[in-house]
C-alpha positions in Angstrom: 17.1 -14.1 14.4 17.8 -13.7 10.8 20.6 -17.3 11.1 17.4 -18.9 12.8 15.4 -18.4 9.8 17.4 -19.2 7.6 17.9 -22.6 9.1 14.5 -23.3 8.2 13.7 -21.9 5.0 12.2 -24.2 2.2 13.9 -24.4 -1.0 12.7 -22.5 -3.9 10.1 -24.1 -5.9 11.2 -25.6 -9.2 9.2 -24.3 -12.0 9.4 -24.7 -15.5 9.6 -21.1 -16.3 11.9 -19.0 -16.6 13.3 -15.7 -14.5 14.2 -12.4 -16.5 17.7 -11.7 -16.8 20.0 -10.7 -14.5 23.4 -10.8 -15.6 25.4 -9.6 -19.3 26.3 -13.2 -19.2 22.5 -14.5 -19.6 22.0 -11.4 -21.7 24.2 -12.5 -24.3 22.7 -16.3 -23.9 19.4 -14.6 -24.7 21.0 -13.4 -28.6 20.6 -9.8 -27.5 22.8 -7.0 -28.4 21.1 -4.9 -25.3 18.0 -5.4 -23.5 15.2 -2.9 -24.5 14.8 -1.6 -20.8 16.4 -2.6 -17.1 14.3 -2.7 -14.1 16.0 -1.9 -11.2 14.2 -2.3 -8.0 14.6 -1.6 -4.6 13.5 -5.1 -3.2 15.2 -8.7 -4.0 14.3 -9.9 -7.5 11.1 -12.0 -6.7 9.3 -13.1 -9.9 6.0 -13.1 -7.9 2.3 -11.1 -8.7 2.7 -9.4 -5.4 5.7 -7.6 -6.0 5.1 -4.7 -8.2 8.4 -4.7 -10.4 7.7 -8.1 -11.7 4.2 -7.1 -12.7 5.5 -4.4 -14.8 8.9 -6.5 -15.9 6.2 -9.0 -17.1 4.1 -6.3 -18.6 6.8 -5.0 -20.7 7.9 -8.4 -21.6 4.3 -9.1 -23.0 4.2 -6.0 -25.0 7.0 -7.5 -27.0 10.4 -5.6 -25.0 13.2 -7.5 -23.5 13.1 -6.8 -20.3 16.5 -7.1 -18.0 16.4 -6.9 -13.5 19.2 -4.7 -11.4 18.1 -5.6 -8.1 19.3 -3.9 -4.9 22.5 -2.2 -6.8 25.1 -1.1 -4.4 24.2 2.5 -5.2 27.7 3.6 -3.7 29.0 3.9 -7.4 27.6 3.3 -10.7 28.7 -0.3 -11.0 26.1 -2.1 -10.7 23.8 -0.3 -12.7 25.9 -0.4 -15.6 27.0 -3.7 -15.5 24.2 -4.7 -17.9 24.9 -2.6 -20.7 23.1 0.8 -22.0 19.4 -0.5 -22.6 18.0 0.6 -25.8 14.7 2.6 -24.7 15.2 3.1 -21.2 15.2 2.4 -17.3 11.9 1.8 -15.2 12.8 2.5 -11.6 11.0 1.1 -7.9 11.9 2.1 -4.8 10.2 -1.5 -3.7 6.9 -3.0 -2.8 7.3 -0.6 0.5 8.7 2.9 1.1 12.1 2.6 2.0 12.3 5.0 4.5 9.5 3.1 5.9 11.8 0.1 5.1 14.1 1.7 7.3 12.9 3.6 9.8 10.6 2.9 12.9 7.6 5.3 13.4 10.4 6.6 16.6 12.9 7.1 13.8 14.9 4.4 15.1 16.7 2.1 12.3 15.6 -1.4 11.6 17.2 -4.4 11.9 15.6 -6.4 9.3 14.4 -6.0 5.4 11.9 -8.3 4.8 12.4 -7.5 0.9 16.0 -8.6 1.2 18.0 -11.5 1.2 17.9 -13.0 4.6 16.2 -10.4 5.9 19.3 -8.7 6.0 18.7 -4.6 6.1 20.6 -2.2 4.6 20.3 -3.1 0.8 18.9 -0.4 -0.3 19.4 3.3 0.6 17.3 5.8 1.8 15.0 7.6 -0.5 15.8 4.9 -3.4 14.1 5.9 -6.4 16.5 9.4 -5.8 19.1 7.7 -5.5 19.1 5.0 -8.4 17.7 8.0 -10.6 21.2 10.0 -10.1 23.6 7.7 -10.1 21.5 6.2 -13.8 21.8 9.7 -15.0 25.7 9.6 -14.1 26.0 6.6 -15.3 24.2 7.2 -19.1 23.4 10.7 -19.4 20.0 11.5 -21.6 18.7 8.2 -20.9 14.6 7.8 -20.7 13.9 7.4 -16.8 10.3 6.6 -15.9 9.7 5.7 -12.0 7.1 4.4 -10.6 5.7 2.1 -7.5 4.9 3.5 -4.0 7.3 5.6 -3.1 7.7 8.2 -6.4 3.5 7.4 -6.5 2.7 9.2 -2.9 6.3 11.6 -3.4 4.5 13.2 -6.8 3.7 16.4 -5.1 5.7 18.5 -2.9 5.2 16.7 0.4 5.6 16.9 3.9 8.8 14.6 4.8 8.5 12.9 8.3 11.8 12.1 8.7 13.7 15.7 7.8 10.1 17.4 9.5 10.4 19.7 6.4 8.1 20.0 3.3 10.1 18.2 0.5 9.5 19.1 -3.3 8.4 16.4 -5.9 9.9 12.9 -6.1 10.0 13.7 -10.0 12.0 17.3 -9.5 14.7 15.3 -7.0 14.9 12.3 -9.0 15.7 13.8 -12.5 13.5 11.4 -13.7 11.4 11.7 -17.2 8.0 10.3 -16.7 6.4 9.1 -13.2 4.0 6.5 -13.2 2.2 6.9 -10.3 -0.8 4.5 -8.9 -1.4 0.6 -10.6 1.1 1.3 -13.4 0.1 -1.2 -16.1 -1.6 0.8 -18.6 0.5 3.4 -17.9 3.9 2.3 -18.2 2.6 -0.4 -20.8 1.8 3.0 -23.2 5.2 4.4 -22.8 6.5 1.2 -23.3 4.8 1.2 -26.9 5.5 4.0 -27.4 8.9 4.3 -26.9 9.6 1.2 -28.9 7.6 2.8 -31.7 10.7 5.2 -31.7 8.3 8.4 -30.3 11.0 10.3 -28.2 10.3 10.5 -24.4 10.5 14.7 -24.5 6.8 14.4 -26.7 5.4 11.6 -24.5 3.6 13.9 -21.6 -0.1 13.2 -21.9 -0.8 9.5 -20.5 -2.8 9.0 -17.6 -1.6 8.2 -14.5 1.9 10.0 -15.2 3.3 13.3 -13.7 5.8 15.2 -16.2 7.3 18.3 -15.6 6.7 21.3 -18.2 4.4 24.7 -18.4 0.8 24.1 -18.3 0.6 24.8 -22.2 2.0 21.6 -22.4 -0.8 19.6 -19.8 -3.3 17.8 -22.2 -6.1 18.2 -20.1 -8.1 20.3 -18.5 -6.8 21.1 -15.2 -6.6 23.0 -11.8 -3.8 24.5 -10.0 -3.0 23.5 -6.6 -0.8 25.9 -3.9 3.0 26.1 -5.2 5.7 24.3 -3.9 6.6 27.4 -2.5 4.0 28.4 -1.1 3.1 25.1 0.7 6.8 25.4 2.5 5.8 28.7 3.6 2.0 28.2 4.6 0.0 25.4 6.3 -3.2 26.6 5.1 -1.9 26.7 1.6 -0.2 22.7 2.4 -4.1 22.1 3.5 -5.5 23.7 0.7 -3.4 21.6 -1.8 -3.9 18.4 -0.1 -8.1 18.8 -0.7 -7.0 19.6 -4.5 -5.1 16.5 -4.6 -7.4 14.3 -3.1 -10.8 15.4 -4.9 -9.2 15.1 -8.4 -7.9 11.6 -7.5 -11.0 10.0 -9.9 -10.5 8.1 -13.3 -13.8 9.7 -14.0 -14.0 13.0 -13.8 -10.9 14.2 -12.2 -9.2 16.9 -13.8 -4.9 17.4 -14.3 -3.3 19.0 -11.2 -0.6 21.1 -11.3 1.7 22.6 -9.0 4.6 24.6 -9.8 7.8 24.0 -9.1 10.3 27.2 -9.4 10.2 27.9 -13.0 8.2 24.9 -14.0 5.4 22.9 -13.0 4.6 19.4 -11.9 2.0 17.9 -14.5 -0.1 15.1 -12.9 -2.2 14.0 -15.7 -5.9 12.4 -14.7 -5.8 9.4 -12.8 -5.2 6.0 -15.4 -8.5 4.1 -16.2 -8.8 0.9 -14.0 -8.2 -2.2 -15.8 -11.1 -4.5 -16.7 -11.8 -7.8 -15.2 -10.3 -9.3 -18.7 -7.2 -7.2 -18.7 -6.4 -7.4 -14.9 -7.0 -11.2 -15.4 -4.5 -11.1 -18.2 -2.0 -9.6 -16.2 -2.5 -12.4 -13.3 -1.8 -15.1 -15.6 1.7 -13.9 -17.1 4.6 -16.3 -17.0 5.9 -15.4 -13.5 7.8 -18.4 -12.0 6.0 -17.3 -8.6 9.6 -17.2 -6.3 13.0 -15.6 -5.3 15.7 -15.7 -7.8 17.9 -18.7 -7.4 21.0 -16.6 -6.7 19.0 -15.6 -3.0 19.8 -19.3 -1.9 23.0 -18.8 0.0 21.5 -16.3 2.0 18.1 -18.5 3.0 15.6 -17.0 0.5 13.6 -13.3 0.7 11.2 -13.8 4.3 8.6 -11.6 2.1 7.6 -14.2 0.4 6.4 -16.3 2.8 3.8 -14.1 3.5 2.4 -14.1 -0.2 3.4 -17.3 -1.7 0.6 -19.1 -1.2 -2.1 -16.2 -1.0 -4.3 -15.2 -4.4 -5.5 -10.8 -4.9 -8.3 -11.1 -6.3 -9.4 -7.0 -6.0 -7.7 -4.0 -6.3 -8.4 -0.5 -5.0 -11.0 0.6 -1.8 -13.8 2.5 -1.2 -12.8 2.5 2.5 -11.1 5.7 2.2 -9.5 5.7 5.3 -7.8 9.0 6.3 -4.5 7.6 7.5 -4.1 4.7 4.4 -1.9 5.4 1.1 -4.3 3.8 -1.3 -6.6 6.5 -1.7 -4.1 8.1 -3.4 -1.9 4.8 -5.2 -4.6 2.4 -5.9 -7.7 4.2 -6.0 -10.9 4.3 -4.7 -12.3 2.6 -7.6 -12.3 -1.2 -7.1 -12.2 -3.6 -9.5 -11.8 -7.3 -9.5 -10.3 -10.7 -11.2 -13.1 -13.0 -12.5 -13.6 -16.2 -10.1 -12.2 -18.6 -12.7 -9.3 -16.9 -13.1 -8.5 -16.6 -8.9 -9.8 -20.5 -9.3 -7.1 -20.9 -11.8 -4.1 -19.3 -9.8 -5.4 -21.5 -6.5 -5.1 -25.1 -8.7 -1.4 -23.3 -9.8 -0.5 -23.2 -5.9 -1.3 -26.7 -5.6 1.6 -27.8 -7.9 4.3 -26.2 -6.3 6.9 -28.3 -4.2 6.1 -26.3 -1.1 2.5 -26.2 -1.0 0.7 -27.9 2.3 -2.7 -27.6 1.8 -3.6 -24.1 2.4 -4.3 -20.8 0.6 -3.3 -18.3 3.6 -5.0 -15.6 2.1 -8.0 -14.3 -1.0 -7.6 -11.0 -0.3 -6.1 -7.5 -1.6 -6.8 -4.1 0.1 -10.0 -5.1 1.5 -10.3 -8.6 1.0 -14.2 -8.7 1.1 -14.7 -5.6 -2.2 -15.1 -6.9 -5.4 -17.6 -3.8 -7.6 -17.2 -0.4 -7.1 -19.0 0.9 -4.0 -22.0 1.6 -6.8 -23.0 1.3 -9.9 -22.9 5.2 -10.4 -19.4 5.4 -9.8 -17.9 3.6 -12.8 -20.3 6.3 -14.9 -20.2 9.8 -13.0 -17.4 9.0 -10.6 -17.1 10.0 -6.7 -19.5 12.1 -5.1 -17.4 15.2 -3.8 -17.3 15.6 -0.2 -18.9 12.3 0.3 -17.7 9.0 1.4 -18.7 5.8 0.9 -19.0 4.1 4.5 -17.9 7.1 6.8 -19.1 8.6 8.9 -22.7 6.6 7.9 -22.8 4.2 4.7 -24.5 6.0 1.7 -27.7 5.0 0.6 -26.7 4.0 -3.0 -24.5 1.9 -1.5 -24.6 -2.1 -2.7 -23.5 -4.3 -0.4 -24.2 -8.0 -1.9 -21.2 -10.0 -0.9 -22.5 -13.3 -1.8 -20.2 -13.7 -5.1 -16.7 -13.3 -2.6 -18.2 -16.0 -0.7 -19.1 -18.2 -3.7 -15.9 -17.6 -4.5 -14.1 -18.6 -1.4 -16.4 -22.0 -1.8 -15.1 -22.7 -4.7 -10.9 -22.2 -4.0 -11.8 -24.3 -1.0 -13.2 -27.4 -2.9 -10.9 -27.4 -5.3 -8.6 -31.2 -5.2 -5.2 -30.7 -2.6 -6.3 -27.5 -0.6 -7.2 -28.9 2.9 -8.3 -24.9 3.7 -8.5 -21.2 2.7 -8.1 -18.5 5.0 -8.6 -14.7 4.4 -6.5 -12.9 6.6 -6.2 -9.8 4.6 -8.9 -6.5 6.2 -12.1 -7.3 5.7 -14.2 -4.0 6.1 -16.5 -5.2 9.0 -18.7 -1.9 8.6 -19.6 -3.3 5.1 -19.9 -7.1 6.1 -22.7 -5.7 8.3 -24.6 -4.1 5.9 -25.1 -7.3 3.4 -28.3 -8.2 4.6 -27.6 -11.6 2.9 -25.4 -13.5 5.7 -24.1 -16.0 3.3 -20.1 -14.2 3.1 -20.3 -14.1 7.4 -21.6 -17.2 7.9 -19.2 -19.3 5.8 -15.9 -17.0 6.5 -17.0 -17.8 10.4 -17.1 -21.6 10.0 -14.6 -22.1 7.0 -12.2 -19.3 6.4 -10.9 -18.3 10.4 -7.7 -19.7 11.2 -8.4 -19.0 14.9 -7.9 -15.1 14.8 -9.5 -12.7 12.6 -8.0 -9.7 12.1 -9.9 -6.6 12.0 -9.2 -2.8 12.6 -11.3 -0.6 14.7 -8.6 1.5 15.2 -10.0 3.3 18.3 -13.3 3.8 20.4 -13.6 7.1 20.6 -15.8 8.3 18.1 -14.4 11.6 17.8 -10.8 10.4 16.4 -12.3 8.3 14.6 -14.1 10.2 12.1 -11.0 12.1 11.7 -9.5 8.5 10.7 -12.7 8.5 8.0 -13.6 5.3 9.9 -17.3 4.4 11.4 -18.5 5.0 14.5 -17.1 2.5 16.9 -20.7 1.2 17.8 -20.7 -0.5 14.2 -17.6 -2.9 15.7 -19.4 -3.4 18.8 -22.4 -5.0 16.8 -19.9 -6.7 14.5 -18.0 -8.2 17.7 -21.3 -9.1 18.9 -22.8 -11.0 15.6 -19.0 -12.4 15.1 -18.9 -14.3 18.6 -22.5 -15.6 18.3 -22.1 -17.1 14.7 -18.7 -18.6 16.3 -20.4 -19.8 19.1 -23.5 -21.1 17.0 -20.4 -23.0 14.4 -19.1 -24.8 17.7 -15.5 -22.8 17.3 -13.4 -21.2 19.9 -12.3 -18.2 17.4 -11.4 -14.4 18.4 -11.1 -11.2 16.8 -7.6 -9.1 17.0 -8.1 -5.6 16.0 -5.6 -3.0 15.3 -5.5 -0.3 17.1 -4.0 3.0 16.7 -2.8 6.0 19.2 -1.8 9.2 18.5 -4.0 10.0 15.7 -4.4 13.5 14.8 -7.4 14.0 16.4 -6.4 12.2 19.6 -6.2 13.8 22.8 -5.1 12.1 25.9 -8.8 11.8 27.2 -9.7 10.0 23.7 -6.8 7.6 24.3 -8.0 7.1 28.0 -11.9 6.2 26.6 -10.0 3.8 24.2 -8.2 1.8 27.2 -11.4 1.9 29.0 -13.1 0.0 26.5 -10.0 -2.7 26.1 -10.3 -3.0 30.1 -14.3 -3.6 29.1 -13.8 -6.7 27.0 -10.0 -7.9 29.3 -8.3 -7.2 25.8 -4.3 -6.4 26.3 -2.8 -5.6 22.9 1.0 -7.2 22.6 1.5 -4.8 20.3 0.3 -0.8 19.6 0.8 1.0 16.1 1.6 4.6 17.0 0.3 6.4 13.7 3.2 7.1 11.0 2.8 10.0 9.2 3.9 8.4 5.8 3.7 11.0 2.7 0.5 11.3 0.8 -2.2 11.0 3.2 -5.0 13.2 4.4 -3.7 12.2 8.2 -0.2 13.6 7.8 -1.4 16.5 6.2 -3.6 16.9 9.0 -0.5 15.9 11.2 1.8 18.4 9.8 -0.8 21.7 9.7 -2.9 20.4 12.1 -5.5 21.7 10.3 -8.3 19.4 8.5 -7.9 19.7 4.5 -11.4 20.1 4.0 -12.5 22.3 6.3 -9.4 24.0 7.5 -10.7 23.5 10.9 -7.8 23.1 13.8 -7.1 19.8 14.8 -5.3 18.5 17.6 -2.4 16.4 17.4 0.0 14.5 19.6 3.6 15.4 18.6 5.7 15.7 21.6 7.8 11.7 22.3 6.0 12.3 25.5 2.6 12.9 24.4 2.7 10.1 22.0 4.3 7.8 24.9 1.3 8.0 27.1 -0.9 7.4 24.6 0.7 4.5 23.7 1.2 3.3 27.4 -2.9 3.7 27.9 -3.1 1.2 25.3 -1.4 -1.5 26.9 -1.8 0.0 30.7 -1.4 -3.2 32.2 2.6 -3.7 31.5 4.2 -2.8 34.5 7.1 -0.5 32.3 4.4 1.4 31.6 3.0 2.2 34.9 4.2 5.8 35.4 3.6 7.0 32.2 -0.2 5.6 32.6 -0.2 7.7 36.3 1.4 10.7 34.4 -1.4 10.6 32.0 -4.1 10.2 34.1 -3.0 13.2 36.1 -2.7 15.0 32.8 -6.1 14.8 31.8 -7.8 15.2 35.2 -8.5 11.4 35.2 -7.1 11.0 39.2 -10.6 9.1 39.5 -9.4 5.8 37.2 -6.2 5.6 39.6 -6.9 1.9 41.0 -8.8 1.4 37.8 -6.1 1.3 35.4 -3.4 1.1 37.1 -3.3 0.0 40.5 
């Protein structure tokens, strides 16, 4: 699979910029003695907005340092990562754009045959638990040396956490890694402090009190005012203490009011500072314009290029963050609920870049980000006074306050699309249909309908019962139904044969097999047979695998069901796509199960 694709890889684009460097060799071209910090990152180098390290490379870079990559080091020895040299200030580590056990790893705990962040595709170039890894064998290979990770996987490690793959409760990314500082969440402001201030010649022991970094110490050291969550030890011991910790977590996760966290770890104690500010429309425009030469490095060329770029290189973020606060989704706890949002000129800006480069055909696959359709916070108290506690935005009902104009996504959408060279501009990122239906201005679902559909929409209901779904935080599933319905007449009315493909997800916490028998009732209803069925991974930092892994609910510490057994999870799956005929006995055995004999002949025959 991989040979065939790279058989028909484009080239990569020519620009007249120039990558980071990579080798001692360019190093020394550059006139420097050392580079101030090395990047070293889990993922191919891609010098590309969408990839986090190159963000924070070119962050750094701006801020004055000279920045050097180690990309995918063979983290057998400590080779590769010394083969730059000892940078002056420091190492900032990524595990990748995506967890790399996740990377790895199949929700059935079965290794993957492909890396989309690596060369070819290829898997295996990075090891398990990465930012672990590359921390030790960096402290092995340079002692005292300034570590500050950061990214996804150290962001939703930074408390002790249940670990899917061992089924045990794991301690802090930042106590296994050795690591100094870790940035955790959109890392910008917060690295770009250290950064300063490391370069200002403050040691890295003194610098424990930015935002949007854990540090280890006692709590006379925290900054802030703060609250103590269950121990480490504890939450090993106890589920209603894991429970009870996970509600800390997730109420204090507000660049408002949220307070420092801490959780002790043996004889010290995790500090997790308050969340970072958000950056403004001016700084996060800033940071969208840097001198990125938008591709894989040319050394990838042998191997046919990085396959993850094909999914971004011609797709503009325009927001960051979501107020969807879904139970099950990482962002809650990495990007924030708080959105913010580039200004149109500058997305308007990036889409006239895309039509230079050599492999540009006309079309911007994607405006998007989290939720593609969120540009302002939920409301206009938020950015003042924060999130309401024990309140959500759009589940289980939409809150009053809520504002809901869309009209300036759509505007915006307009003008990418008539701008000279792009033929058409899809979004094909989530849009959040239960907010879509409450604009009661049509203008953002009338013209994505006719303009902005390349023939499927994608769209996640995620189930039909009701009852799993508010322990997903999603709507009631009778807000899809009347999305479905207004969809398919504004398609019909635009003369267009389009369809909507939603994700859908079994073995929720929260899911029983009757719940999963209502959900293929309703795909029988509208003759919809899913190719494929996401059985729900219980990633760290989330409300669901907490919920998974006490099966208790955080907030209530009510019991919850949840399908862990292969077999339990295996019929579940099977209802969803009941008409396969592999899956025939498992869908009888199910049916039995729940004292659903009746719907013998009905879904399976």
């Amino acid at each position: 699979m991989n040979e065939h694709k790279n058989e028909n890889k484009q080239k990569a684009p020519k620009l007249n910029k120039t990558f980071l460097p990579v080798t001692a060799k360019e190093i020394k071209a550059l006139g420097w003695d050392a580079p101030d910090f090395i990047c070293v990152s889990a993922d191919a180098y891609v010098d590309h907005p969408s990839f986090g390290i190159s963000i924070i490379s070119r962050v750094a870079e701006s801020l004055g340092a000279k920045v050097a990559i180690i990309a995918q080091p063979d983290w057998k020895s400590t080779a590769d990562f010394e083969k730059l040299g000892r940078p002056k200030y420091g190492f900032l580590v990524s595990a990748g754009n995506i967890d790399s056990m996740v990377a790895h790893y199949t929700v059935n705990k079965k290794k993957r045959s492909e890396d989309e962040y690596s060369p070819g595709g290829k898997a295996g170039q990075r090891p398990d638990r990465a930012a672990i890894v590359y921390c030790n064998r960096i402290r092995q290979a340079f002692g005292d040396i300034p570590i500050i990770i950061g990214g996804l996987e150290p962001s939703l490690r930074r408390f002790a956490h249940y670990d899917y793959w061992s089924d045990s409760v794991r301690s802090s990314i930042l106590v296994d890694s050795g690591a100094d500082i870790l940035s955790y969440g959109m890392g910008e402001r917060s690295v770009g402090e250290i950064v300063k201030r490391l370069m200002s010649g403050e040691p890295c022991s003194t610098i424990t009190d930015v935002r949007g970094t854990c540090v280890l110490g006692k709590p006379d050291a925290c900054a802030y005012d703060y609250v103590i969550c269950p121990s480490a030890e504890s939450i090993k011991k106890s589920k209603v203490d894991y429970a009870k910790a996970c509600a800390i977590q997730y109420n204090e996760q507000d660049p408002v009011k949220g307070k420092a966290i801490l959780q002790e770890h043996g004889n010290s104690f995790v500090i997790q500072n308050p969340p970072q500010t958000p950056l403004s429309r001016e700084e996060m425009d800033a940071v969208y314009a840097l001198p990125y030469t938008r591709t894989y490095h040319p050394m990838y060329e042998k191997d046919g290029g990085i396959p993850a770029l094909e999914e971004v290189e011609f797709s503009i973020t325009h927001n960051r963050g979501c107020f969807g606060d879904c139970n099950f989704c990482a962002l809650t706890m990495h990007q924030g609920r708080m959105v913010t949002s580039r200004s149109e000129d500058s997305v308007v800006k990036e889409a006239e870049l895309l039509t230079t480069l050599p492999n540009f055909k006309g079309y911007i696959h994607d405006v998007g980000g989290p939720t593609a359709n969120f540009r302002y916070p939920a409301c206009k108290k938020q950015t003042e006074h924060g999130f309401c506690k024990g309140k959500r935005c759009l589940a289980p009902t939409p809150c009053k306050n809520i504002e809901a104009d869309q009209t300036e996504y759509a505007r915006l959408l307009q003008r990418v699309a008539k701008i000279k060279g792009i033929k058409k501009v899809f979004v094909r990122s989530g849009i959040r249909f239960d907010y879509l239906m409450l604009d009661k201005n049509t203008m953002l679902f009338d013209t994505l309908v006719r303009n902005h559909v390349s023939g499927q929409l994608k769209v996640a209901p995620e189930h039909a019962s009701d009852k799993v779904l508010r322990k997903m935080g999603k709507p009631p599933h009778s807000v899809y139904e009347a999305f479905c319905e207004r969809f398919y007449m504004l398609t019909k009315k635009a003369g267009k044969k389009q369809y909507l493909v939603p994700y859908l997800m079994s073995s929720h916490p929260g899911s029983t097999l009757n719940d999963a028998i209502e959900l293929a009732l309703y795909l029988k209803k509208i003759n919809y047979h899913p190719e494929q069925v996401q059985d729900f991974y219980p990633t760290p930092g989330t409300v669901s695998t907490c919920m998974f892994y006490t099966e208790l609910d955080p907030f209530t510490l009510n019991p919850v069901y949840v399908p862990k057994t292969a077999e339990d999870k295996a019929m579940q799956r099977a209802l969803l796509q009941y008409t396969k005929p592999q899956n025939r006995k498992l869908v009888m055995k199910a049916l039995e199960k729940a004292g659903r004999r009746d719907l013998i002949g009905v879904l399976v025959k």
